[in-house]
Phi, psi and omega in degrees: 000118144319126207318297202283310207286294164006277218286333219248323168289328190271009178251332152332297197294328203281298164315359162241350176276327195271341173302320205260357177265011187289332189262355154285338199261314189305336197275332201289330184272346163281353194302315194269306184324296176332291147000279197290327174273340116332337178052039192305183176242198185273315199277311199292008190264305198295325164305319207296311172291350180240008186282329177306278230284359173291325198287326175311289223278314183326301194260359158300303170334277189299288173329353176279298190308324177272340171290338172246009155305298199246010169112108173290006155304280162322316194288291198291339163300304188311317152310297152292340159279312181300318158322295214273290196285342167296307184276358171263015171294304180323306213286320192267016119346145187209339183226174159299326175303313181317287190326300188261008165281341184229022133271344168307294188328329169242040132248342165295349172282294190310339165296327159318291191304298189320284196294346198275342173293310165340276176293008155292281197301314170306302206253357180228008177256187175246148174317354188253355158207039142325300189260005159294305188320286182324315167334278181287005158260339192273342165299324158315295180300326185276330171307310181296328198276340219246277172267015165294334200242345170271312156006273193298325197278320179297287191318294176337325178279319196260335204222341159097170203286345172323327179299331183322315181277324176307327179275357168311333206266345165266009170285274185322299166300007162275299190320301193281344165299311197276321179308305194261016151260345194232324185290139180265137164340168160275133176258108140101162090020069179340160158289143166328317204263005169275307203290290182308318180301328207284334158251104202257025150205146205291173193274324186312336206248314156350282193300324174301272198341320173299293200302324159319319182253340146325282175333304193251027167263307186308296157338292180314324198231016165241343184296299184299334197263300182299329180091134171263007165267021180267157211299345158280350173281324177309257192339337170248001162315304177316299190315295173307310196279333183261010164273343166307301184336298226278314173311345159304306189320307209268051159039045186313297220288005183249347142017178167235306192273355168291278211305352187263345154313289195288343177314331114026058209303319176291340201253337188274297193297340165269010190274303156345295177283352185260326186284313191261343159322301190273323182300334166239353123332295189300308203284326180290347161323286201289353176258340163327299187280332187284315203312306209289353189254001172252317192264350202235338191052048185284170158252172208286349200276310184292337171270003163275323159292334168314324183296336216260024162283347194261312173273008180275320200265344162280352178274306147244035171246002159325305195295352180255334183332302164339282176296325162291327176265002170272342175290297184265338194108144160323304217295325195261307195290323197285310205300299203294344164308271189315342183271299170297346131301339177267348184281338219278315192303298191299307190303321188266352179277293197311325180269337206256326162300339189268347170072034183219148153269037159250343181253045189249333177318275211314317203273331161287343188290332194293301190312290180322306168307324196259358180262320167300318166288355196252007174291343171299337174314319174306284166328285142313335158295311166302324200276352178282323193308143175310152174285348185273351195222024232271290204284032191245305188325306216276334187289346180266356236232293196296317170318307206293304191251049146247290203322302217303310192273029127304273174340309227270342180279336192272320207270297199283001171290304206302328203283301203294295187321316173309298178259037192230319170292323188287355192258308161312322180293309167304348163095029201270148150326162205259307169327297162301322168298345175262320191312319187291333204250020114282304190282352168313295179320298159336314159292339194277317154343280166297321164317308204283315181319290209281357175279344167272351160306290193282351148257350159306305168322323177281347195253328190268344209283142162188150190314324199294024258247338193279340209242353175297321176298316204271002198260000000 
């Protein structure tokens, strides 16, 4: 593969990885403008805000399944377009209804990107700079995750929110010129028994599978604000429990090509490690930003710069991430990743007592540091996967770590609430009742992280383990 074609796939991935996660984290500091120019209602504040990541998690599955039917070319155009043409839709809403029918609309393009970037990166690049490539995207998603909420917030204030959607559109268009000049076609025509392999679950069980992680994402984050005896949540409670069934009935976990995936020690053990990565990461994102703007009293610009030791120090310890893992093993670095993120986490507990955001900088910079070492997991988790099953893997890879920072917002929510009451019940200050019910979180957090240390270990260890990174 030439050098221009190379450079032209990982700058394609690294611009649709920073596209669709810059409009998850940017759109929630534009929601009360939106609000007030829409004359949105309460349920209709809350779709705009919850249609991306429902519509994402919902259509990964089946988009992992059509990136290797039709080809991770395809799949990832298809995505940036539908994605790209969602967000100038956004921009012309006159209503609310408008608003959140074309943010589904862009997380089903983003269901699309992700996994078809994955497997871009695992299966078309050559091995020897596979884990740069994760690098130079997860430097990306933290660039976006770092300056999504100081962005939204400066544009919103000078230009109002429509700009949010508007820079998606010279973005999405660089992306799909360089995606369909430089990403390569499928060579040749799969064989019959490639063609039977490649869809590894029937589409009937596809669709339950969707409808299940819609149903119970839609549950998770309208049940707690809303109540769960209100009749849509009952209802997609239902919705949840009879696509589990029907997914029992049709035996998913007995697949041949389900089961020779996960059989798959590195690809099952980064699955994991990804599940407990985000139940504690993710939620501690989203309870961060309310602490520094509620408990610290920042502005939203100023608690979005607070992030940016967490995208500084991953950003510049990627680029070694290669070299550390040809050194120590995939296996001692991902580990020693996740254990500094839980130092890093306990460290931001620790700092969150003293009542300054400089002394929250040591534990965030750790966070940063320890996610950046923890890319091989990634890495390794994709490239094992069969090739033929490539965009299936990743769409579950990618599914798996949207729920968990679902999950991770409602158990580190119940943990700060649990003990924020109980600390009101004690007659403690209000100030104080929170403060104690964030670092609670925190700790559950770094627990749940560092419980992912000994599965890394367990997932990357293989004899060759010195010569893996390098081959």
């Amino acid at each position: 593969m030439r050098r221009l074609r190379l450079w032209s796939i990982i700058t394609a991935v690294m611009c649709c990885t920073f596209l669709t996660a810059l409009d998850n984290t940017a759109v929630n500091v534009a929601l009360p403008q939106i609000r007030a120019r829409l004359g949105l209602t309460e349920t209709d504040f809350k779709w705009v805000g919850t249609a991306y990541p429902l519509a994402l998690a919902g259509s990964l599955l089946g988009a992992g399944q059509l990136t290797d039917s039709k080809g991770r070319r395809w799949a990832l155009l298809t995505g940036v377009a539908v994605f790209t043409v969602s967000s100038a839709c956004c921009v012309l809403s006159t209503t609310g209804v408008m608003l959140v029918v074309f943010r589904g609309l862009q997380g089903i393009g983003a269901a699309f990107i992700l996994p078809a970037s994955l497997a871009l990166i695992a299966h078309d690049l050559p091995p020897r700079i596979r884990t740069a490539s994760f690098s130079a995207t997860t430097a990306a998603l933290g660039c976006a995750l770092a300056f999504g909420p100081v962005l939204s917030g400066v544009v919103t204030q000078h230009l109002g929110w429509e700009w949010i959607f508007l820079m998606n559109i010279p973005l999405g268009v660089s992306a799909f010129v360089v995606g369909a000049m430089a990403v390569p076609g499928p060579s040749g025509r799969p064989n019959r028994q490639v063609l039977r392999t490649a869809a590894p679950v029937p589409n009937r069980q596809i669709i339950l599978a969707c409808i299940f992680l819609a149903s119970l994402v839609y549950c998770l984050i309208q049940g707690p604000a809303h109540g769960f005896t209100r009749p849509p949540v009952v209802l997609c409670g239902v919705a949840a429990t009879a696509s589990v069934v029907g997914l029992c009935r049709g035996r998913l976990g007995r697949h041949p090509a389900l089961g020779q995936l996960l059989r798959e020690r590195a690809y099952s053990g980064g699955l994991v490690t990804q599940l407990l990565w985000g139940l504690g990461v993710s939620g501690v994102y989203f309870y961060t930003c309310q602490f520094l703007q509620s408990g610290l009293r920042l502005s939203p610009t100023q608690a979005g710069l607070a992030f940016t030791p967490v995208f500084s120090a991953l950003f510049l310890t990627a680029p070694f991430v290669t070299a550390v893992a040809r050194r120590w093993g995939e296996a001692r670095t991902s580990a020693t990743g996740l254990l500094l993120i839980t130092l890093g986490l306990l460290l931001v507990a620790l700092g969150s007592a003293h009542g300054g955001p400089a002394d929250l900088i040591p534990g965030l910079a750790a966070v940063g540091v320890g996610s950046s070492l923890a890319i091989p997991l990634t890495t390794r988790a994709l490239a094992s996967s069969p090739r033929h099953l490539s965009g299936f893997a990743a769409g579950l890879f990618a599914a798996t770590r949207e729920l968990s920072g679902v999950f991770g917002i409602v158990l580190v929510g119940a943990v700060v609430t649990f003990v924020r009451h109980l600390c009101l019940a004690q007659q403690v200050s209000r100030a104080e009742a929170s403060l104690a019910g964030y670092q609670a979180g925190l700790c559950i957090a770094a627990t749940l992280v560092g419980m992912g240390a000994p599965v890394a270990l367990w997932a990357l260890r293989h004899p060759h383990e010195g010569g893996g990174s390098a081959r």
